[in-house]
C-alpha positions in Angstrom: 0.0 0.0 0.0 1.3 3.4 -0.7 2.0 6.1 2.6 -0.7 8.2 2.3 -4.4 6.8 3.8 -6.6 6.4 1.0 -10.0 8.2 1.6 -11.7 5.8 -0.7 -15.0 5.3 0.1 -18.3 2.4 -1.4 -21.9 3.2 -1.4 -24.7 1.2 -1.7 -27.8 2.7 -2.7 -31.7 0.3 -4.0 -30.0 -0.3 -7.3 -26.9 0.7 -7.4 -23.2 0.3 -5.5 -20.3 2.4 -6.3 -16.6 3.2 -4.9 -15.7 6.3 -4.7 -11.8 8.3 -4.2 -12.1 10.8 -1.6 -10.5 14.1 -1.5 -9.6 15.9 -3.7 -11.7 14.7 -7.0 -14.7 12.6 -5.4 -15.1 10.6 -8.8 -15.9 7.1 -9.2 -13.2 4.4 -9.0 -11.6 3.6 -12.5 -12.6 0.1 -13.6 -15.0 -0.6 -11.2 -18.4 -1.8 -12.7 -21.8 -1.5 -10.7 -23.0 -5.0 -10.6 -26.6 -4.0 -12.4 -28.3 -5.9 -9.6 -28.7 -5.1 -5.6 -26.2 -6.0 -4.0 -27.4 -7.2 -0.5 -24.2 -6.2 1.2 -20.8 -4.9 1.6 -17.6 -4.4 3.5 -13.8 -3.1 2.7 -10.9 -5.2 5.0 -9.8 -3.5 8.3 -6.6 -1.8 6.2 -8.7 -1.2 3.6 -6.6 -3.0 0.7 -10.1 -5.9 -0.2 -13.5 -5.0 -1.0 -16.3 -7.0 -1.3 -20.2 -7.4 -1.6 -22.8 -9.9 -2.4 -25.1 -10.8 -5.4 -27.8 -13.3 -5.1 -25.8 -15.3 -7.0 -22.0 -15.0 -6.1 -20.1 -13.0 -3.5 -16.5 -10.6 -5.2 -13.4 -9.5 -3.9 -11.8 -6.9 -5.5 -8.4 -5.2 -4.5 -10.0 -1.9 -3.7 -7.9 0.8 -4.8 -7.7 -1.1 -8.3 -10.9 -2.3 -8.6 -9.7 -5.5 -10.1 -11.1 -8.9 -9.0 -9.1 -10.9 -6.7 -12.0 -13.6 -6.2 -15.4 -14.5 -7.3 -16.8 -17.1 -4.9 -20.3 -19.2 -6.7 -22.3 -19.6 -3.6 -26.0 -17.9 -3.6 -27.9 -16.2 -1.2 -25.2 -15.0 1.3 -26.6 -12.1 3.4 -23.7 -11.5 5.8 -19.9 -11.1 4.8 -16.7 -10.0 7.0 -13.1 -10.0 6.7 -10.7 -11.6 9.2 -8.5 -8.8 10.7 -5.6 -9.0 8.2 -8.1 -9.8 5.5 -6.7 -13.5 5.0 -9.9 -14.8 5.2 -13.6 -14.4 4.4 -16.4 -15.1 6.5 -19.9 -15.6 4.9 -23.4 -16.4 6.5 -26.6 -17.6 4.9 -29.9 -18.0 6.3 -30.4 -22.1 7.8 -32.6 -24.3 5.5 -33.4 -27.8 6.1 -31.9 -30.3 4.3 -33.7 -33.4 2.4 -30.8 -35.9 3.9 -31.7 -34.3 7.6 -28.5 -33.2 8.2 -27.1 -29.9 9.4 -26.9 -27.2 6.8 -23.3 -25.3 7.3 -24.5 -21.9 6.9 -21.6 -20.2 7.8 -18.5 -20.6 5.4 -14.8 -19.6 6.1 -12.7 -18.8 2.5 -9.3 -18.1 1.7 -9.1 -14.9 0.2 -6.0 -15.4 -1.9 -7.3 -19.2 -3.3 -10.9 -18.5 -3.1 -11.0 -22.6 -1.4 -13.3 -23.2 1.9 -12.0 -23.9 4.7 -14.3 -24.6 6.9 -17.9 -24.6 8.1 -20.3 -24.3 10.8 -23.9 -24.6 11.9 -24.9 -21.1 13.1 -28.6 -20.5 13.2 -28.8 -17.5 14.3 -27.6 -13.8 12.5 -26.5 -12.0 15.6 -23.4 -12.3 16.7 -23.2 -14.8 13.6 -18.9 -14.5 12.8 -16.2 -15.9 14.5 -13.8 -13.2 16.0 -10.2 -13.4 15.8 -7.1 -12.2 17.4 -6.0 -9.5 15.3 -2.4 -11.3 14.5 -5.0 -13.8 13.2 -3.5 -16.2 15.7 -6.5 -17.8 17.3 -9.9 -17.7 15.8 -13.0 -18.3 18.9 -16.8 -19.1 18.3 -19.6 -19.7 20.9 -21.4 -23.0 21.2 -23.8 -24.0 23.2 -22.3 -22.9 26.2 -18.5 -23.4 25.1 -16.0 -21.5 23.6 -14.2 -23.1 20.9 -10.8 -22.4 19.6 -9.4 -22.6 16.5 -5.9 -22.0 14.9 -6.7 -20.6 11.4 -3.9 -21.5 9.9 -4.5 -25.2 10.4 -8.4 -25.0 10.2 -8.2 -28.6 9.4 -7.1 -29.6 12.5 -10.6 -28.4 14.1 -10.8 -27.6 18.0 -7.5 -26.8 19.6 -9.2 -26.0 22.8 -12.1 -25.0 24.3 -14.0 -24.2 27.5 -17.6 -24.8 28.7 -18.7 -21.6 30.9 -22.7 -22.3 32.0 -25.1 -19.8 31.0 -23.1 -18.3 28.3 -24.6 -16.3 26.3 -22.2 -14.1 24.3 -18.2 -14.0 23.8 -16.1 -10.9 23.2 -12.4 -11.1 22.3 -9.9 -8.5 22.6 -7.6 -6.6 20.8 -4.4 -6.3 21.8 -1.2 -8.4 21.6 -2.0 -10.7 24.7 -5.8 -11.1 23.8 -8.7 -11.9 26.3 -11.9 -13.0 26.0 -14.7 -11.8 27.8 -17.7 -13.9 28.2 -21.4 -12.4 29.7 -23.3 -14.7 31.7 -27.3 -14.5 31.7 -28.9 -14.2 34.8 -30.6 -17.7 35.9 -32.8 -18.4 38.4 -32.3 -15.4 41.0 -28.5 -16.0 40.2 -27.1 -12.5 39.1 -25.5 -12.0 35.3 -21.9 -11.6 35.1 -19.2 -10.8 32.6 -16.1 -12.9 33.5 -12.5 -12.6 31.3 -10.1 -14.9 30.8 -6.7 -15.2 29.3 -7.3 -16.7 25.8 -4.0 -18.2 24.8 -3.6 -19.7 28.1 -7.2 -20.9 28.3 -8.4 -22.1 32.3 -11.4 -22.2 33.9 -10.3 -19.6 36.0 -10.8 -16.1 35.3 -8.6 -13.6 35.5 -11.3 -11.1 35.8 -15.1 -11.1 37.1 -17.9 -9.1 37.6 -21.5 -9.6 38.5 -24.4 -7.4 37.9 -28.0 -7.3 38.3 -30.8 -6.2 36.1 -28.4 -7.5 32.8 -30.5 -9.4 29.9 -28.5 -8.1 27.9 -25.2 -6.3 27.1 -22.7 -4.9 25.0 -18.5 -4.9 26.0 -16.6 -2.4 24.5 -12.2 -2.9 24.8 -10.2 -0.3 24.6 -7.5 -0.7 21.4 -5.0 -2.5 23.9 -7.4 -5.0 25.1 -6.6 -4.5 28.7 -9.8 -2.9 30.1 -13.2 -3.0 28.8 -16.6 -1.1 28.9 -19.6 -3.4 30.3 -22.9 -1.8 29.2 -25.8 -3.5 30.7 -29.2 -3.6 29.8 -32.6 -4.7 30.9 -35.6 -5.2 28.0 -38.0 -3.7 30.8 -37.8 -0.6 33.1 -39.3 -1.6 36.1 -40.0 2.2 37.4 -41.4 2.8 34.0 -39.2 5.8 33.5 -38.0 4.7 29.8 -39.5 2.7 27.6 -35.8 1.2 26.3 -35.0 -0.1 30.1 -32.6 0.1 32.4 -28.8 0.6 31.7 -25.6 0.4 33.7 -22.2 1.4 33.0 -19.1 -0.7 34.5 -15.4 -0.7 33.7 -13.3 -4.0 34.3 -9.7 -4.8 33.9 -8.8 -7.8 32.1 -5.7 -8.1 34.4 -8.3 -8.2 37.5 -6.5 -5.5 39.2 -10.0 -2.8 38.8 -13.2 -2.8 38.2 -15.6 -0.2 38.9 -18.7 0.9 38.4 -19.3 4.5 36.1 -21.3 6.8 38.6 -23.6 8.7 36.1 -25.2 11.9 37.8 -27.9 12.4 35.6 -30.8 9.8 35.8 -32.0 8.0 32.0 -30.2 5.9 29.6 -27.0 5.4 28.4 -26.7 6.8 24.6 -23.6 6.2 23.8 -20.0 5.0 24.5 -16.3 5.8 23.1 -12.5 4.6 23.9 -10.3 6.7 22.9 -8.2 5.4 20.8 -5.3 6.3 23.5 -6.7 3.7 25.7 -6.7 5.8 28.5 -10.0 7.3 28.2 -13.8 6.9 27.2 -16.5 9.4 26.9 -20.2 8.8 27.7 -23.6 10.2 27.0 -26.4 9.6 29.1 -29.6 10.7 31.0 -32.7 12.0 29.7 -33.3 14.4 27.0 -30.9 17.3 26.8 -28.1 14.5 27.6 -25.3 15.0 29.4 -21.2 14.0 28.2 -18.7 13.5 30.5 -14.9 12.2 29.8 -13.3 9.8 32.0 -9.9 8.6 32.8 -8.7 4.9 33.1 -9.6 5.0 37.1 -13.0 6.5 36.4 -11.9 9.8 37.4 -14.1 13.2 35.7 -11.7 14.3 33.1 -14.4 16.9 31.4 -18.2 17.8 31.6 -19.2 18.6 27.8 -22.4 20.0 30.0 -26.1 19.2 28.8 -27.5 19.0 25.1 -29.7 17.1 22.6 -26.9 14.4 21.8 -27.1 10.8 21.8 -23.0 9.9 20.1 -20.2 10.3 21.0 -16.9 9.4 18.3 -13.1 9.7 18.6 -11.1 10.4 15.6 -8.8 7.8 14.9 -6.0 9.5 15.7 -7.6 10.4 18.8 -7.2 14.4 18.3 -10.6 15.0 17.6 -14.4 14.3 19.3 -17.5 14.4 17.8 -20.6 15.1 19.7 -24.1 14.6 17.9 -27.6 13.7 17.5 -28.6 11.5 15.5 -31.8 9.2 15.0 -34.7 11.5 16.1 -32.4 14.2 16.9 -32.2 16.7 14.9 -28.4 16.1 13.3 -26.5 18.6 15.0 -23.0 17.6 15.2 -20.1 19.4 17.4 -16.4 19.0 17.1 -13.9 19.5 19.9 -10.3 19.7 19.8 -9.3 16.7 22.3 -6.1 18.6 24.0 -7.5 21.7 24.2 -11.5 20.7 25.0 -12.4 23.6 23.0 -15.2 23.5 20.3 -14.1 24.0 17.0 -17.2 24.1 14.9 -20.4 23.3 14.7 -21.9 21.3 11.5 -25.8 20.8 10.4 -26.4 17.3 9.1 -30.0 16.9 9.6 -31.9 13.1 9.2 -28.1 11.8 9.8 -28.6 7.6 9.4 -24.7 6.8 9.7 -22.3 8.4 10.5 -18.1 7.6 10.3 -14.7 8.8 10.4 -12.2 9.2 7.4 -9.3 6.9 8.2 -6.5 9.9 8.2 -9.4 11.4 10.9 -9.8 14.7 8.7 -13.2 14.3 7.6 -16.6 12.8 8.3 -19.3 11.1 6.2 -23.0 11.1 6.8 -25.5 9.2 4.9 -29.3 10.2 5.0 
């Protein structure tokens, strides 16, 4: 890849997809052809180097800056598609069907993206949370099973299970970044017995963790690392608010160490949801925005300490730029698009930008300019 971060960006509109270059020109990629049918999805490789989308008949890779095909898998009806983190391999899912023999259809399909050859396959019935996750050396590859976690080593795929580990109640797995990845593993409450998140040292795999946490009122959660893996974000949710106060539920904030040396709930002042969360891409600080309608936004350190109070306003994100010099402020959604920049070091605003009935919303990956989509 050349030095300078391309600002190449894909579209996909009802009946059409494009790539675009950035800044300066903003004119369609040479050589790339809309496919003349919907494409049901997309998604460029963390660096940026593969593209891909999905026809109802076939699913492309294309080296991105180039627009010239690198793959062209024949397998129909794929609805989901991600790259592994170096974008050595291609993960695709397809909605279960039953099969006249009776046995299991392998919906979700592992490729080689410089061969095009499958790998290997799995049952997975259901679309949410439907791709394994790696390690981002591409080390170690980890799915959820029934109640165990299952470890591969994707360069011998072949080989199957290298290890594994059966946590009860498991209902979702989160690895890590980081070079000494974790995973972190949220347990569904059970019969009076609280929920908990518990961690553990993935390449060393016990049934000890190295870090736990239990919570109350959790169905459901999200976990949020920071970019070094060694502390993560614990947003809990319930589907019902029992003081009838939001129609979403209730929602808790908690920080936890993968080392187990903190954890910690986030004391928010301001009574209604949690919005919205952010790492900095530091590591050593996250942003939050919370509480009834105008929200509030507060920065916090690693410790949970008040770094900054953005004060009250109708927001509902929060977004570092990649670099981490920058933070975005906005509301999105039913809001009415308003977004705020601040320059991080000096916690000053530095303008102010109208983009009304905002539907997405990202970073450039040089961090000098935003896209919205409507």
């Amino acid at each position: 890849m050349s030095s300078q971060i391309s600002q190449q960006y894909a579209f996909r509109a009802q009946k059409r997809l494009g790539l675009v270059h950035g800044t300066p020109c903003y004119t369609p990629v040479k050589g790339f052809t809309d496919p003349g049918v919907p494409a049901r999805t997309y998604q460029y490789s963390n660096d940026g180097r593969l593209f891909a989308y999905t026809l109802p008949t076939s699913v492309k890779i294309f080296h991105a800056e180039s627009a010239t095909l690198v793959q062209e898998l024949n397998i129909p009806n794929i609805v989901e598609l991600n790259f592994s983190p170096r974008g050595t391999y291609l993960s695709t899912w397809e909605r279960p069907v039953k099969l006249e023999d009776g046995g299991q259809h392998k919906n979700l399909r592992v490729f080689s993206v410089s061969t095009g050859q499958e790998l290997i396959a799995f049952s997975q019935k259901s679309q949410e949370n439907w791709d394994i996750q790696y390690t981002v050396s591409e080390s170690h590859a980890v799915r959820l099973v029934a109640q165990e976690i299952q470890v591969f080593r994707p360069a011998e795929w072949s080989k199957g299970i290298i290890d594994k580990l059966r946590v009860e109640n498991a209902a979702m797995v989160s690895v890590s970044p980081g070079l000494n990845p974790s995973i972190a593993v949220f347990v569904a409450e059970k019969k009076g017995a609280p929920a908990s998140v518990k961690i553990y040292g993935l390449l060393a795999l016990s049934p000890t963790p190295t870090s736990a946490k239990t919570f109350f009122k959790a169905d459901r959660t999200q976990i949020k690392w920071n970019d070094l893996g060694t502390q993560a974000l614990i947003i809990t949710q319930t589907e019902v608010d029992n003081s009838n106060m939001s129609y979403y539920g209730e929602t808790s904030l908690y920080l936890l160490s993968a080392a187990g040396n903190f954890d910690c709930r986030v004391t928010l002042d301001k009574e209604g949801p949690i919005h919205d969360v952010a790492w900095s891409p530091n590591s050593k600080e996250f942003g939050v925005v919370y509480g009834y309608m105008p929200a509030k936004a507060m920065l916090f350190d690693s410790r949970v300490r008040t770094l900054h109070d953005f004060g009250s306003s109708p927001i509902n994100t929060i977004s570092f730029n990649p670099q981490g010099r920058l933070l975005l402020l906005a509301g999105f959604g039913n809001l009415a698009g308003k977004i705020d920049l601040f320059d991080r070091r000096t916690l000053t605003k530095l303008c102010t930008i109208d983009a009304p009935n905002t539907s997405h919303c990202s970073w450039s990956p040089c961090g000098q300019f935003l896209l919205t989509a409507v």
